[in-house]
MARNUVEX-392052 format. One record per residue (C-alpha): x, y, z; residue number from 0; residue in three letters; chain. Coordinates in nm, 4 decimals, decimal comma, always signed. Layout:
<sites>
u v w k r c
X Y Z NUM ALA A .
...
</sites>
This chain:
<sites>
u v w k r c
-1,7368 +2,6015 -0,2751 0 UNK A .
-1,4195 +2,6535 -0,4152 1 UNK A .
-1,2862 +2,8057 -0,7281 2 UNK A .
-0,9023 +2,7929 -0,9508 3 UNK A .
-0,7155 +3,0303 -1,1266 4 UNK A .
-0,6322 +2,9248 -1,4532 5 UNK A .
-0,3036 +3,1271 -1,6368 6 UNK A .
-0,2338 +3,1110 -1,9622 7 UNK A .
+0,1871 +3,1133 -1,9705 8 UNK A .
+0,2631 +2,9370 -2,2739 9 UNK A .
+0,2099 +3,1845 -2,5683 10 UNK A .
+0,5017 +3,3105 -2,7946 11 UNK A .
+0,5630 +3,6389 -2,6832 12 UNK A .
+0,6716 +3,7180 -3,0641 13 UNK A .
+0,5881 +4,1383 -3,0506 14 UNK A .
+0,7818 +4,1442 -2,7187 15 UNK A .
+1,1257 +3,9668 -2,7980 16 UNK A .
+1,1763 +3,7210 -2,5473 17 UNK A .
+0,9984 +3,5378 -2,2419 18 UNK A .
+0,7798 +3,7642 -2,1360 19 UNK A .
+0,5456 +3,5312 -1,8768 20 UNK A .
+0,8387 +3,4578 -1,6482 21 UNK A .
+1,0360 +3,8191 -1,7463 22 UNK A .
+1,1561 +3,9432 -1,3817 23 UNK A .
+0,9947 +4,3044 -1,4380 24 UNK A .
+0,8969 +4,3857 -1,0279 25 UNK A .
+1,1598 +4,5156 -0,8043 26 UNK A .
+1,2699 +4,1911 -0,6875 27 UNK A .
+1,2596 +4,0107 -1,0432 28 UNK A .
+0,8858 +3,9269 -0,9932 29 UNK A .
+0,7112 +3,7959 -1,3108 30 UNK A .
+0,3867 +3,9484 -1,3600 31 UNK A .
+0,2044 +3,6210 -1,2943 32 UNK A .
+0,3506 +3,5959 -0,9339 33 UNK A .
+0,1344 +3,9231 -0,8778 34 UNK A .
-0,2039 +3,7572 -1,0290 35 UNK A .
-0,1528 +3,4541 -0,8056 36 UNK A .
-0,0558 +3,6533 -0,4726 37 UNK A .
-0,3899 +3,8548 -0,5405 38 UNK A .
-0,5992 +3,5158 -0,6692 39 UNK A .
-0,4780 +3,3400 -0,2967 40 UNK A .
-0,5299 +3,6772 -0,1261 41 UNK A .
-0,8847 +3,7156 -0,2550 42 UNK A .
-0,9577 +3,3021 -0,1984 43 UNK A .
-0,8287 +3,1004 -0,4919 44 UNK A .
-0,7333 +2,7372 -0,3350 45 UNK A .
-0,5880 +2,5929 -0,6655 46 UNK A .
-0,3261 +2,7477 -0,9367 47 UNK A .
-0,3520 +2,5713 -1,2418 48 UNK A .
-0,0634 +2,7138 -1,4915 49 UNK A .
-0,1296 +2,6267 -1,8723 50 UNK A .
+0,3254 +2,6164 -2,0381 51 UNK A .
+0,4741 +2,5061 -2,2865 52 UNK A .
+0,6474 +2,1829 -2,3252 53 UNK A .
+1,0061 +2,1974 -2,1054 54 UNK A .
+0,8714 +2,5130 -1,9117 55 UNK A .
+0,7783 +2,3003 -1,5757 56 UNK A .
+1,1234 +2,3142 -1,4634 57 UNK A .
+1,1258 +2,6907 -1,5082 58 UNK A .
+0,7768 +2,7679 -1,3672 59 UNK A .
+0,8359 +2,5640 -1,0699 60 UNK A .
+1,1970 +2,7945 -0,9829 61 UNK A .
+1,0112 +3,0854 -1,0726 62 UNK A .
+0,6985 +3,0773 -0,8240 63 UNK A .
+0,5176 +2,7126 -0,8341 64 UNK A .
+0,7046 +2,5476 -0,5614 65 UNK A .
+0,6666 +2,8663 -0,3400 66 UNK A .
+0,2625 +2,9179 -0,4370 67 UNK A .
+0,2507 +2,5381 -0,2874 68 UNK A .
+0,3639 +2,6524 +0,0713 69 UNK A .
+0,0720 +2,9570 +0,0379 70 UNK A .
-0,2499 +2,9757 +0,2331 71 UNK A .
-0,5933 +3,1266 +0,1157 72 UNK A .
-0,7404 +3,3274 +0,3715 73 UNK A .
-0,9137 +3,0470 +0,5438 74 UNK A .
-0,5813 +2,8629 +0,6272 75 UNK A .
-0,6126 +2,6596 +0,3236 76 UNK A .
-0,3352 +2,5331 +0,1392 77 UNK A .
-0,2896 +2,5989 -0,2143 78 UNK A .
-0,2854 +2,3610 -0,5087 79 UNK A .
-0,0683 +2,3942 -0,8254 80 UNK A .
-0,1417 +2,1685 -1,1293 81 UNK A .
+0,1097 +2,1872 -1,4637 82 UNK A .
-0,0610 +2,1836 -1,7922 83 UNK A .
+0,1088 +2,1761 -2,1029 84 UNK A .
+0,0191 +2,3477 -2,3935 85 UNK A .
+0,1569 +2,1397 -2,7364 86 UNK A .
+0,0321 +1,9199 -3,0298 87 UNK A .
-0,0511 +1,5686 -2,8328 88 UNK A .
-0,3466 +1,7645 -2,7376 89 UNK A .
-0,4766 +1,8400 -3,1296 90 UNK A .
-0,7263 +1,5950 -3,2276 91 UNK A .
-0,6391 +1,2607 -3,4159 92 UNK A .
-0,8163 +1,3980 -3,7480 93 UNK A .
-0,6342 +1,7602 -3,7681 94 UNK A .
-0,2490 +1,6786 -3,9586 95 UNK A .
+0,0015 +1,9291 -3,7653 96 UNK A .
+0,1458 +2,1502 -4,0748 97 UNK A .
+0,5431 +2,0677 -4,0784 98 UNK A .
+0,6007 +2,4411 -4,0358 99 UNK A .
+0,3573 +2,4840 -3,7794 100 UNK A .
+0,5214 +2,6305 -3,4801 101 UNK A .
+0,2663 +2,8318 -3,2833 102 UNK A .
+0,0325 +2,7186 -3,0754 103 UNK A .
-0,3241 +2,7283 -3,1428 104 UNK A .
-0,4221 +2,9914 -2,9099 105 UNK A .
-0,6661 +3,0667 -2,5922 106 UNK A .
-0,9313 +2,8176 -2,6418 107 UNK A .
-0,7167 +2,5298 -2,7183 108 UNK A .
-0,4986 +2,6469 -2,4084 109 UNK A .
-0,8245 +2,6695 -2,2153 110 UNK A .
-0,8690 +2,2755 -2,3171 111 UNK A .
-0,4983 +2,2013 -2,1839 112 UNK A .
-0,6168 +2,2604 -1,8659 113 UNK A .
-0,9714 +2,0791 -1,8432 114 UNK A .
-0,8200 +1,7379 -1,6624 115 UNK A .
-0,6815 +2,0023 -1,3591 116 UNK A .
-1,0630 +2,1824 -1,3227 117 UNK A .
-1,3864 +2,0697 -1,1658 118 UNK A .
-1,4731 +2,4122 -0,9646 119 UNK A .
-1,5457 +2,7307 -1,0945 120 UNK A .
-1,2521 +2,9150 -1,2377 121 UNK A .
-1,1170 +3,2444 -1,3897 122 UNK A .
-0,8876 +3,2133 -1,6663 123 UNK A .
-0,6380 +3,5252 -1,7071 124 UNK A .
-0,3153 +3,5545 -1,9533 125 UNK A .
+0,0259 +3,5531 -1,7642 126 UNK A .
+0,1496 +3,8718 -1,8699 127 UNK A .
-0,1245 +4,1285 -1,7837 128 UNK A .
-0,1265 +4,2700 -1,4211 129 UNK A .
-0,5084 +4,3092 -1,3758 130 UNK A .
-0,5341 +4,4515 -1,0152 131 UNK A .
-0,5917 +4,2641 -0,7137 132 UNK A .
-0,9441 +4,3858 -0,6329 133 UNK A .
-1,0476 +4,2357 -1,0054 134 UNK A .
-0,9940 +3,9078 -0,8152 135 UNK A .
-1,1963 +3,9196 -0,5231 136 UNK A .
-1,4608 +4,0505 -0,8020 137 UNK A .
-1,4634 +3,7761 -0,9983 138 UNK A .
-1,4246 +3,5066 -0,7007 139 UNK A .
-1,7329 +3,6477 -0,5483 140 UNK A .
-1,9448 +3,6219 -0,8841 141 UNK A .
-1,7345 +3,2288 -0,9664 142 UNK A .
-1,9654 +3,1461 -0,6962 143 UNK A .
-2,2579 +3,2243 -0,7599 144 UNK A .
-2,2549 +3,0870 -1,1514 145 UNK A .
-2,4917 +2,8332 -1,2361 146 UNK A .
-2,3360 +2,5115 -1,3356 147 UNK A .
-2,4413 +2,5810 -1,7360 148 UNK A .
-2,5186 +2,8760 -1,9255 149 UNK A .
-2,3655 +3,1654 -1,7144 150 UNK A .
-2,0040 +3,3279 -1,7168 151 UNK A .
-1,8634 +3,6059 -1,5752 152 UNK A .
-1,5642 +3,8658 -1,7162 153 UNK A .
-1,3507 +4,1301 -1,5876 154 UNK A .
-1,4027 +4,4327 -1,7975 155 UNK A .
-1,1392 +4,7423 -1,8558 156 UNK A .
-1,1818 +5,0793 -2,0756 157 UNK A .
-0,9994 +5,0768 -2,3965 158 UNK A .
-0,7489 +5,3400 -2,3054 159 UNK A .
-0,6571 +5,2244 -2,0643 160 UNK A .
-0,5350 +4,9032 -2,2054 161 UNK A .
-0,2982 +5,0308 -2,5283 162 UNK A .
+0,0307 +5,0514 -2,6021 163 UNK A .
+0,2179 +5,4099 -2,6908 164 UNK A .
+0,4832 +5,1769 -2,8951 165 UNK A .
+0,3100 +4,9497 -3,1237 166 UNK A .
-0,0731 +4,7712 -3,1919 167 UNK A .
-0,2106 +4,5785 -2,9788 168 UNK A .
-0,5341 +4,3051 -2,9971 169 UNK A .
-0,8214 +4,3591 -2,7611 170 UNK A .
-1,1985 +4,2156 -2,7682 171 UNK A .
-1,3951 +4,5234 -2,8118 172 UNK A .
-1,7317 +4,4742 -2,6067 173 UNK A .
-2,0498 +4,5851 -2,6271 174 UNK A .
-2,2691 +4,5747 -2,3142 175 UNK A .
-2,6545 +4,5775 -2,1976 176 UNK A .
-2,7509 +4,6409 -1,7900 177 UNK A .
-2,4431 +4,4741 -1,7204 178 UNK A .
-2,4331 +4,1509 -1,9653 179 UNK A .
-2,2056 +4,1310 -2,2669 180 UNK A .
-2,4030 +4,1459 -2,5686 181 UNK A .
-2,1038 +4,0983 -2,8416 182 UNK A .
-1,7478 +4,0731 -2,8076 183 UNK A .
-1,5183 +4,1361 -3,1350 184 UNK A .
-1,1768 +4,0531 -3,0990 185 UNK A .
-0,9988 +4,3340 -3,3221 186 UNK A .
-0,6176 +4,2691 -3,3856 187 UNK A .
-0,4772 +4,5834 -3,4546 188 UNK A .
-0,5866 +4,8917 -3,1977 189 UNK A .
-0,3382 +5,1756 -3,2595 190 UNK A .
-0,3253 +5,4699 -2,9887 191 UNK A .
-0,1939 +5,8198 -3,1907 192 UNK A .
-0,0177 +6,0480 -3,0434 193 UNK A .
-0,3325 +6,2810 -3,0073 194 UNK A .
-0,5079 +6,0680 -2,7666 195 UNK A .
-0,6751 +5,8726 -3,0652 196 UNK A .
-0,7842 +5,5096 -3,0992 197 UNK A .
-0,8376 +5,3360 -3,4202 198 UNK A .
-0,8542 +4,9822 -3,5734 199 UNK A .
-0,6322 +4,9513 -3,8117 200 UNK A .
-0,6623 +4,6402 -3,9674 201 UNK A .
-0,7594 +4,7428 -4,2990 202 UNK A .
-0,5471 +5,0173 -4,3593 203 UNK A .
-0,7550 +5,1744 -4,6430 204 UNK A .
-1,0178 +5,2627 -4,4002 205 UNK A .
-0,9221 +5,3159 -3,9903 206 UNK A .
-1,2337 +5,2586 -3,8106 207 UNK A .
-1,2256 +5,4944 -3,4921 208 UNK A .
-1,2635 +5,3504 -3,1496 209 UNK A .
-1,4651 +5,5063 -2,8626 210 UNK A .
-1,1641 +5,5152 -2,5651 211 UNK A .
-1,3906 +5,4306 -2,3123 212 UNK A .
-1,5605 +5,1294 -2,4756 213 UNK A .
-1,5242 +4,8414 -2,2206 214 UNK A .
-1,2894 +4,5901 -2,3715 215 UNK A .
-1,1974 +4,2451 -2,2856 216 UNK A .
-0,8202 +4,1179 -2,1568 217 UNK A .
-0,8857 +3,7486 -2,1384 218 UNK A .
-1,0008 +3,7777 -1,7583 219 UNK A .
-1,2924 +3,5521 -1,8016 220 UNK A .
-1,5013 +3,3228 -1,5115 221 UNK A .
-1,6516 +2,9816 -1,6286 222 UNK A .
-1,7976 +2,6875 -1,4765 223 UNK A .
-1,6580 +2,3208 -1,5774 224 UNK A .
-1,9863 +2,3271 -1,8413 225 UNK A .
-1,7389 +2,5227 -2,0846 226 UNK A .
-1,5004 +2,2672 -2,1379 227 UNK A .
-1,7487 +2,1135 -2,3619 228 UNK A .
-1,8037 +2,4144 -2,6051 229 UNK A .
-1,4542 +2,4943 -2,5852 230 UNK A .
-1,4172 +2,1032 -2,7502 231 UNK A .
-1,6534 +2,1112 -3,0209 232 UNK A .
-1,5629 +2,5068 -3,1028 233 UNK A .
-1,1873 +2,3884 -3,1415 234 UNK A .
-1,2605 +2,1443 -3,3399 235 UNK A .
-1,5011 +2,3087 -3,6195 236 UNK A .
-1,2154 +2,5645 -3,6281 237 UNK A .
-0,9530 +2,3044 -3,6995 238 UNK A .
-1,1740 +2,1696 -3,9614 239 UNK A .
-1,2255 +2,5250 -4,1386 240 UNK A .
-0,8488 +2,5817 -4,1744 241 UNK A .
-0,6668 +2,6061 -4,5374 242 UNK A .
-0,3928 +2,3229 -4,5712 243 UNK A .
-0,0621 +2,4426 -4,4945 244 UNK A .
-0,2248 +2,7157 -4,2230 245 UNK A .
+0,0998 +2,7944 -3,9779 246 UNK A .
-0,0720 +3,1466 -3,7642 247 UNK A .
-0,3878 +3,1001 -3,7652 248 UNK A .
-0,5510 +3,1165 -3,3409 249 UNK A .
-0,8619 +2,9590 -3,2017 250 UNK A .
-0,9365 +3,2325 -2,9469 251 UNK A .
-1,1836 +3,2812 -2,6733 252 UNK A .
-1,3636 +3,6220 -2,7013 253 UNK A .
-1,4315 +3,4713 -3,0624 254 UNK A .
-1,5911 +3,1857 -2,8967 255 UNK A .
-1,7894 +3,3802 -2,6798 256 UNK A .
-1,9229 +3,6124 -2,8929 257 UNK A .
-2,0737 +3,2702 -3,0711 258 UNK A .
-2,2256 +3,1350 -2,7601 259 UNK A .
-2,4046 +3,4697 -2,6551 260 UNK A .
-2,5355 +3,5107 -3,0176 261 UNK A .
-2,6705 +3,1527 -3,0444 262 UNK A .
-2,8301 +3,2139 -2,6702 263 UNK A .
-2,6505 +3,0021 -2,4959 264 UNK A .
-2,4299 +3,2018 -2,2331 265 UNK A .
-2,5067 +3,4903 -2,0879 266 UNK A .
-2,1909 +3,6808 -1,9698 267 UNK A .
-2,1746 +3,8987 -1,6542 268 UNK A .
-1,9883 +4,1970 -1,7236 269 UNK A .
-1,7661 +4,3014 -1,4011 270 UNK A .
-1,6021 +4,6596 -1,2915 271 UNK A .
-1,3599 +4,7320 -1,0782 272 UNK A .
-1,1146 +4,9818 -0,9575 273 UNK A .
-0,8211 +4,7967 -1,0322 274 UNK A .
-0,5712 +4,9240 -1,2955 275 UNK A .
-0,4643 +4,6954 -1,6046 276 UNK A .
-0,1464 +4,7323 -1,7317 277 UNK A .
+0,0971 +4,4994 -1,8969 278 UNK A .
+0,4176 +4,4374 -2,1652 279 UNK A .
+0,3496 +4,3810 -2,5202 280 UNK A .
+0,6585 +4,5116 -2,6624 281 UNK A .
+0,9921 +4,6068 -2,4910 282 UNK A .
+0,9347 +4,9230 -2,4951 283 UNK A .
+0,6220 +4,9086 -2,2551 284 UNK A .
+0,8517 +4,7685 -1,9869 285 UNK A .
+1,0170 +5,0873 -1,7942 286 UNK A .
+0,6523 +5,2054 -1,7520 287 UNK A .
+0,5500 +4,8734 -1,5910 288 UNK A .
+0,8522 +4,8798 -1,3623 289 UNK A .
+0,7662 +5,1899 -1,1964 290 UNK A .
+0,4075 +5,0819 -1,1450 291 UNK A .
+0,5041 +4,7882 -0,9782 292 UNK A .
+0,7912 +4,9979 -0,7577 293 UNK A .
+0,5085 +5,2058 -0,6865 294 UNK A .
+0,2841 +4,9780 -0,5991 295 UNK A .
+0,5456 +4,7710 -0,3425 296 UNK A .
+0,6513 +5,1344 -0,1780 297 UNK A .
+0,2832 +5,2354 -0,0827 298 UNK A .
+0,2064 +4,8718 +0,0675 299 UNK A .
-0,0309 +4,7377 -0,1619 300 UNK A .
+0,2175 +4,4787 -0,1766 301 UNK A .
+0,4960 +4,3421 +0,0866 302 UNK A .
+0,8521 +4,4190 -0,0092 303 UNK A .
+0,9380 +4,1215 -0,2071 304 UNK A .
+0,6720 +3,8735 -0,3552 305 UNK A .
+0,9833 +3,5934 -0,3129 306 UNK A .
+0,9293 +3,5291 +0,0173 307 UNK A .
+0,5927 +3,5187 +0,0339 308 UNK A .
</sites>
């Protein structure tokens, strides 16, 4: 059996100031992404499916696509790269596309984009979050063992280790049961203080304090084909719920989740592994991702340059 890596590479990048999903931050201008799909193909991946934004193709391809096409998997495979765009074609006939409306409509309806490129198991990650390359082997190992309905998997990371010293960030705060996700809540604004200190401060009358080991969520999730269906109907009940005029508002995946395990009908593996998260939400964050990735080139968990692999 095989499985695909889905990435998510068309979002805004607003709170960071620029393109961050093809931002050359590794020592040879590597993009975080080209690190998630040298570890997916390292750890078995056979297909590369990356969700952009309309006029991005050109881009992508010069960046890393054309090169992830000449890869092998492990077993001497070659390596399969779809395109899928991310834009308003994709919105159904009955939802009218606010004038202002700029943003896209977030994970799930990304998740969609992709569902004509997928009929194996896949994980799903965002572009710009290095997630470690054991996480990927993880995951592959439990893709393939899913049942066709009902089951999922996710990657799961402790809170601290997973904020920002220079700005909020949005997580989905989980709670787990011998190793299932009972309830994911995706909570938008997780401030780290100074002290060592986590809070939520969304309402900012009352901070609600957040444990800094709770296991949280970074959009590294394994599904079979099965989702695509929930993912429909769930994006289109949200589009139906919107206020007229709505320009921000995101359809996002933890959200979904979190439905699906409360109404009983996925049950959600919770995964652990050694590998470190880190990642750029705001400018600021880069210099400290920089040196992680020298780091991680000069003690050979990586070869010297990830463009001419």
């Amino acid at each position: 059996m095989k499985a695909t890596l889905v990435i998510m590479a068309a979002g805004m990048g607003s709170r960071y100031g620029g393109e961050k999903q093809t931002d050359g931050i590794g020592p040879n201008g590597e993009a975080i992404m080209e690190y998630s799909v040298y570890d997916a193909v390292q750890a078995g991946f056979h297909k590369i499916v990356f969700i952009i934004k309309p006029g991005m193709e050109a881009t992508l391809r010069a960046l890393c696509g054309d090169r992830v096409q000449t890869m092998k998997t492990p077993q001497g495979e070659p390596v399969e790269v779809a395109y899928a765009v991310q834009d308003f074609t994709s919105v159904p006939d009955f939802y009218a596309i606010p004038p202002e409306r700029t943003k896209p409509f977030g994970t799930v309806h990304a998740a969609l984009c992709a569902r004509d490129h997928v009929d194996e198991p896949f994980a799903i990650i965002n572009a710009d979050d290095y997630y470690g390359a054991s996480a990927f082997s993880t995951i592959l190992e439990k893709l393939l063992t899913l049942a066709e309905s009902g089951q999922a998997a996710m990657v799961g990371y402790r809170l601290k280790n997973t904020v920002s010293d220079n700005g909020t960030v949005s997580r989905g705060v989980c709670q787990t049961e011998k190793g299932s996700l009972r309830k994911v809540k995706e909570t938008l604004k997780i401030k780290k203080y100074p002290d060592g200190r986590i809070a939520d401060t969304a309402d900012p009358e009352q901070e609600v304090p957040l444990d800094p080991e709770s296991v949280v969520s970074m959009n590294f999730w394994g599904f079979t084909p099965w989702i695509f269906q929930e993912l429909d109907q769930y994006f289109r009940d949200f589009l139906k719920d919107l206020a007229p005029g709505e320009r921000k508002a995101e359809c996002l995946l933890p959200v979904l989740v979190d439905r699906l395990i409360g109404a009983g009908k996925l049950d959600v593996a919770v995964l652990h592994t050694d590998a470190v998260w880190f990642g750029v939400t705001y400018q600021e964050d880069r210099p400290v991702v920089e040196q992680a990735l020298r780091q991680l080139h000069d003690s050979g968990a990586y070869p010297k340059s990830l463009k001419s692999e």
